[in-house]
N, C-alpha and C positions, 0 to 999 in steps of 0.2 A: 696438415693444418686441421685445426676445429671450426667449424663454420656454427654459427649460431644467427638465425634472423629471426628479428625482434619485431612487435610491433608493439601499440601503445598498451594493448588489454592482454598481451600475452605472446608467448613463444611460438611463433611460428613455424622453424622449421630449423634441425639440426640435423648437422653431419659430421663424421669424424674422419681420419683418413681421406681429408680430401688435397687433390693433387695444384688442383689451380682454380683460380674461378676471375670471370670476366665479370663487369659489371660496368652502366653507362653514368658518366658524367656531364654535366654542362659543356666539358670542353670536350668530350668523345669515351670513347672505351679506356676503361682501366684493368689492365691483367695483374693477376698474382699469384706469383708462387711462393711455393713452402718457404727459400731462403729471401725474400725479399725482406728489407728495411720495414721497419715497422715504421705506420703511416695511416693517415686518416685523410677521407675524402668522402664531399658532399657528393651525392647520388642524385640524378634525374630522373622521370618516371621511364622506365625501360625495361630489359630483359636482363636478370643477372642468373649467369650460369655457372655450376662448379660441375667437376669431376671427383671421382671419388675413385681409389686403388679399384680395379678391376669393374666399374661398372660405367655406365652409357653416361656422355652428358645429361645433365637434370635444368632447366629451365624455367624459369620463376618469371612472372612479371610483377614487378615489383615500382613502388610509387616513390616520390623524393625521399630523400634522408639521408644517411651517414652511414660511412664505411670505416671500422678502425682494426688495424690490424696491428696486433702488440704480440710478440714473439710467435709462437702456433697457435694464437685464438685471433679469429676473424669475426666481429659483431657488428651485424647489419643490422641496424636500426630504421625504420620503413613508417609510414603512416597507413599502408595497407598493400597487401601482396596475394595474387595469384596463382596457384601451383595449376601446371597441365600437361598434357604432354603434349603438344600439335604447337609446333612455334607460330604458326600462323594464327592461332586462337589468343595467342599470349597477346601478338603483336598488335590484334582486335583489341584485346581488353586492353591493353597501357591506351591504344589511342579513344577508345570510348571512355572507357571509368577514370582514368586519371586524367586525362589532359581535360575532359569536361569538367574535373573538380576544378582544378587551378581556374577555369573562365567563370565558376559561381565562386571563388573564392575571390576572385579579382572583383567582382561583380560587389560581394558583402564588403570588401574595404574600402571599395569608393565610396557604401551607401554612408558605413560607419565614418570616413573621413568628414564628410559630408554634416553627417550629424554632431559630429566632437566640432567641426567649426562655429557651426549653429549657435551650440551650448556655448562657446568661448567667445561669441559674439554677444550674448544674450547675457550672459556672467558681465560682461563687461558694461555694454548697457547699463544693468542693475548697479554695477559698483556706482560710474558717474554720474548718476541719478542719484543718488543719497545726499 
């Protein structure tokens, strides 16, 4: 398989001759190999691993997005990802840089809900006053 992971400002990280690769979802682990069904699946902030012919597991911490896999091309698509080698630093960084995104991301769409009702209270107002 060809592995390609993507992010939003560019290429992050390719491989060719790769044998399987694991990667995490909302509902648990996703493995694939070379003969698997072409398929697509959303990703969690987590650790996605592939193999390559002849060399060591490789280890990525990698943040939400999308998995597609359409004959031998594998394109992971991420909002931001880690490369390292020490899985216990990976497993730091998913649970410090991404999961802390998602609590200020949750955080800005309350303030923005917040504000878009305001406006749509305010809009209203203004109309039945004319």
């Amino acid at each position: 398989m060809n592995l390609k992971i993507l992010l939003p400002y560019r290429i992050f990280a390719q491989a060719a001759d790769v044998t399987r690769i694991v990667a995490e979802t909302p509902d648990g682990s996703f493995g694939i190999l070379p003969r698997r069904l072409d398929c697509v699946a959303a990703l969690a902030p987590g650790i996605l691993t592939y193999q390559r012919v002849g060399e060591p597991e490789t280890c990525i911490a990698v943040d939400e997005g999308l998995l597609v896999k359409a004959g031998p091309e594998v394109l992971v698509s991420v909002r931001n990802a880690i490369a390292g080698a020490d899985l216990g630093m990976l497993r730091a960084a998913v649970e410090r840089e991404f999961k802390s995104l998602d609590e200020e991301e949750r955080s800005t769409r309350s303030s923005l809900a917040r504000m878009e009702s305001d406006l749509i209270r305010r809009m209203a107002a203004f109309h039945n006053g004319r």
